[in-house]
Backbone as CSV, one residue per row, in Angstrom:
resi,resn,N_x,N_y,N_z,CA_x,CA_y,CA_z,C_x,C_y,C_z
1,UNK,159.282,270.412,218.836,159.874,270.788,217.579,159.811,272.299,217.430
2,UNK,161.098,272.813,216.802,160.603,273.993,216.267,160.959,274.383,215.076
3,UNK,159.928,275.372,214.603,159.957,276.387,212.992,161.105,276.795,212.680
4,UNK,162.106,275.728,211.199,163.322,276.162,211.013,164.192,275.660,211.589
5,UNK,163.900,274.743,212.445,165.480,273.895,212.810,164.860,272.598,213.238
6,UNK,165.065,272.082,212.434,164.635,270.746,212.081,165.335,269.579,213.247
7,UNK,166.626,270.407,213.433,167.377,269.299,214.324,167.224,269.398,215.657
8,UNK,166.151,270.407,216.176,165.397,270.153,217.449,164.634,269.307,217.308
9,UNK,163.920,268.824,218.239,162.634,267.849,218.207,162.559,266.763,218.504
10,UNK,161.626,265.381,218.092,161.624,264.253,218.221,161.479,263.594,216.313
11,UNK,161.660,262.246,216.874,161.052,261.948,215.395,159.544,261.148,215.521
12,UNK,159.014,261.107,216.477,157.581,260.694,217.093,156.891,260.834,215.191
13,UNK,156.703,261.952,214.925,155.393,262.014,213.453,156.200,261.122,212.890
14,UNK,157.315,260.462,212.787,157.476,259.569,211.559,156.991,257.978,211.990
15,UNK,156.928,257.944,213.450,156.724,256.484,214.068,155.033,256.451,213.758
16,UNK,154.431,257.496,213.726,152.552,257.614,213.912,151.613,256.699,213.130
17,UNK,152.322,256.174,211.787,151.239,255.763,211.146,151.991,254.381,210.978
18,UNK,152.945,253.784,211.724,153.232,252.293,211.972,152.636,251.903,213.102
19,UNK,151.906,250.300,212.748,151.136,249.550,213.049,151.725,249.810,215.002
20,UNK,150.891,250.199,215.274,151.020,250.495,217.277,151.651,249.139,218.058
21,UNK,152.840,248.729,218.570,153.720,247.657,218.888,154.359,248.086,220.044
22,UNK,154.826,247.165,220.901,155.461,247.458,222.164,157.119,247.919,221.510
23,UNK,157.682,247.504,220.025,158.690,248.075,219.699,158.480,249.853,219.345
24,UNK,157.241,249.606,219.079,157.220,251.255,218.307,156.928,252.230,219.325
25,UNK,155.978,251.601,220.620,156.025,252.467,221.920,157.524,252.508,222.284
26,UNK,158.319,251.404,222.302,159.829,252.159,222.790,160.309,252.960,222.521
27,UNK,160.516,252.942,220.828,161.126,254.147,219.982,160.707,255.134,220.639
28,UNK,159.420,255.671,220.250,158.629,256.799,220.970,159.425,257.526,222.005
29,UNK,159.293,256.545,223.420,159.673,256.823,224.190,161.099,257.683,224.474
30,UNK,161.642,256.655,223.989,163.184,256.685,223.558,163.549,258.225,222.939
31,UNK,162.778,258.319,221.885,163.353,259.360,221.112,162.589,260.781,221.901
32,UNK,161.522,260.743,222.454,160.792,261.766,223.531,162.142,262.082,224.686
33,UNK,162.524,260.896,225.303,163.598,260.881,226.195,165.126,261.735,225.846
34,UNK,165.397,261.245,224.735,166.840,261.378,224.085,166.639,263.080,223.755
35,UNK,165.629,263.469,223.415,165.171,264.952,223.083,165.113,266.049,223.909
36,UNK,164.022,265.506,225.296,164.402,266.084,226.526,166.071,266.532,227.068
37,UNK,166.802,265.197,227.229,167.587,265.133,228.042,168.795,266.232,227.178
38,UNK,168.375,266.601,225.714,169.433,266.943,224.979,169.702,268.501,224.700
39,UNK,168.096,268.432,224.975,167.510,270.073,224.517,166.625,270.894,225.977
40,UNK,166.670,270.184,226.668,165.966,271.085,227.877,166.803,270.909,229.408
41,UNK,167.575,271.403,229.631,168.879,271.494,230.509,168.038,271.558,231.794
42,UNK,167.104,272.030,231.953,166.740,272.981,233.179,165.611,271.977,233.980
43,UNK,165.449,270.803,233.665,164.567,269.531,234.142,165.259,268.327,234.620
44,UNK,164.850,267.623,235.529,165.503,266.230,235.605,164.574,265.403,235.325
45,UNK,164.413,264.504,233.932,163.251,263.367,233.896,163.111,262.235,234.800
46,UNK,161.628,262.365,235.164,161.467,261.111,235.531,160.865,260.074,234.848
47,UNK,160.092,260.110,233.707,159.403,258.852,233.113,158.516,259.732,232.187
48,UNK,159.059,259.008,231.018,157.891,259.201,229.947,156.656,257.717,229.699
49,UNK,155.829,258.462,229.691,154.400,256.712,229.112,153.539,257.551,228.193
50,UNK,153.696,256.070,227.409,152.661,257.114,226.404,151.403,255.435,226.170
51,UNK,150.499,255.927,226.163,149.045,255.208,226.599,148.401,255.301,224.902
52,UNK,147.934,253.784,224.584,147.544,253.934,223.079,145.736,254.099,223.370
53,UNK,144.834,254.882,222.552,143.768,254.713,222.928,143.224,254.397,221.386
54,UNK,143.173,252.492,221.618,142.391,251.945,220.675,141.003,252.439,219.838
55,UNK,140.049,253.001,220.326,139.224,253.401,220.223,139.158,254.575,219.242
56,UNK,140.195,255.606,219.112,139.816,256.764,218.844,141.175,257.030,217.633
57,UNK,141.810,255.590,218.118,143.469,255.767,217.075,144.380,257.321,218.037
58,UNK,144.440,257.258,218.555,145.084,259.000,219.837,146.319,257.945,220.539
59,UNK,147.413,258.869,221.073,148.112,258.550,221.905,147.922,259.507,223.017
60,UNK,147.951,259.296,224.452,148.288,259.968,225.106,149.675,259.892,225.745
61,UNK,150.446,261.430,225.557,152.059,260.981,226.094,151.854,261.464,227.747
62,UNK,152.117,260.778,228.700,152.715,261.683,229.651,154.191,261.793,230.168
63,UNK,154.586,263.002,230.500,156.074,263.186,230.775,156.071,263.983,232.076
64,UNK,156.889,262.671,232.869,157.226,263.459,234.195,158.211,263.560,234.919
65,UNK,158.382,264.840,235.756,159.412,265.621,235.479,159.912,266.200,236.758
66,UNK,160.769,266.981,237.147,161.015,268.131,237.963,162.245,269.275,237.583
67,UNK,161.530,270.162,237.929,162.555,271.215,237.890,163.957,271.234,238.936
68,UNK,165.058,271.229,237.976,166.796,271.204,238.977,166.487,271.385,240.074
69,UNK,166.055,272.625,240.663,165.975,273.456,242.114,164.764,272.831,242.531
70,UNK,163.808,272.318,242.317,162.918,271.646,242.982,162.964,270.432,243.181
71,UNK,162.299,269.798,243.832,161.478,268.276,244.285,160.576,267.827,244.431
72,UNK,159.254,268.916,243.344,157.763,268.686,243.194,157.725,268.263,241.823
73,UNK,157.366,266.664,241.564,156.991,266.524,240.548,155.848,266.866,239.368
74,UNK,156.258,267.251,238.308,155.234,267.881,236.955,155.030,267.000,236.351
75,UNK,154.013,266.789,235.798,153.448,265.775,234.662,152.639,266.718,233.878
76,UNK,153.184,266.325,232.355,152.489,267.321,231.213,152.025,266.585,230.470
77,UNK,150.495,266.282,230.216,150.204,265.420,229.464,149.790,265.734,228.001
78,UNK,149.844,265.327,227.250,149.574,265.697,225.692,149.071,264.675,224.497
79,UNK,147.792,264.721,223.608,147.072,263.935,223.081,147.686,263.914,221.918
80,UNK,147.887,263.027,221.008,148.675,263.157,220.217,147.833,262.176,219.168
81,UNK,147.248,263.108,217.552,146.016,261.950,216.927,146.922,261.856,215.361
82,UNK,146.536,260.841,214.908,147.298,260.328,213.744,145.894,260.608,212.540
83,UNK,146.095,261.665,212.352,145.749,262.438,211.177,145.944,261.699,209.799
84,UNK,145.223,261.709,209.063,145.068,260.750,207.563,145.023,261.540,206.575
């Protein structure tokens, strides 16, 4: 996301505080995916997963990736906590 243009981004913070479901991991996904592919030209995706960690209420997303001109895959992982 960024400061002031709202119509970058995902909508992930609005999915955060519905009950954790194999429908609501799709969305997620989905809308992580649809965001990438729309707004970052310079990557070819390979797979987003995002991992629920019962314990602590956290998602972990990972997104993996490669750069156009390359064929070494990146994985960027990122914790993601549902704040009250």
């Amino acid at each position: 996301e960024r400061s002031f243009h709202p119509e970058i981004g995902t909508q992930v913070h609005y999915l955060l505080f519905e009950n954790f479901s194999s429908a609501v991991k799709l969305a997620m996904e989905r809308t992580i995916i649809d965001s990438i592919e729309k707004y970052e030209p310079r990557v070819r995706l390979i797979d987003v997963q995002i991992e629920e960690s019962v314990d602590t209420n956290d998602l972990i997303v990972n997104i993996i990736f490669t750069l156009k001109n390359t064929s070494n895959p990146v994985t960027i992982s990122t914790l993601i906590s549902r704040v009250r």
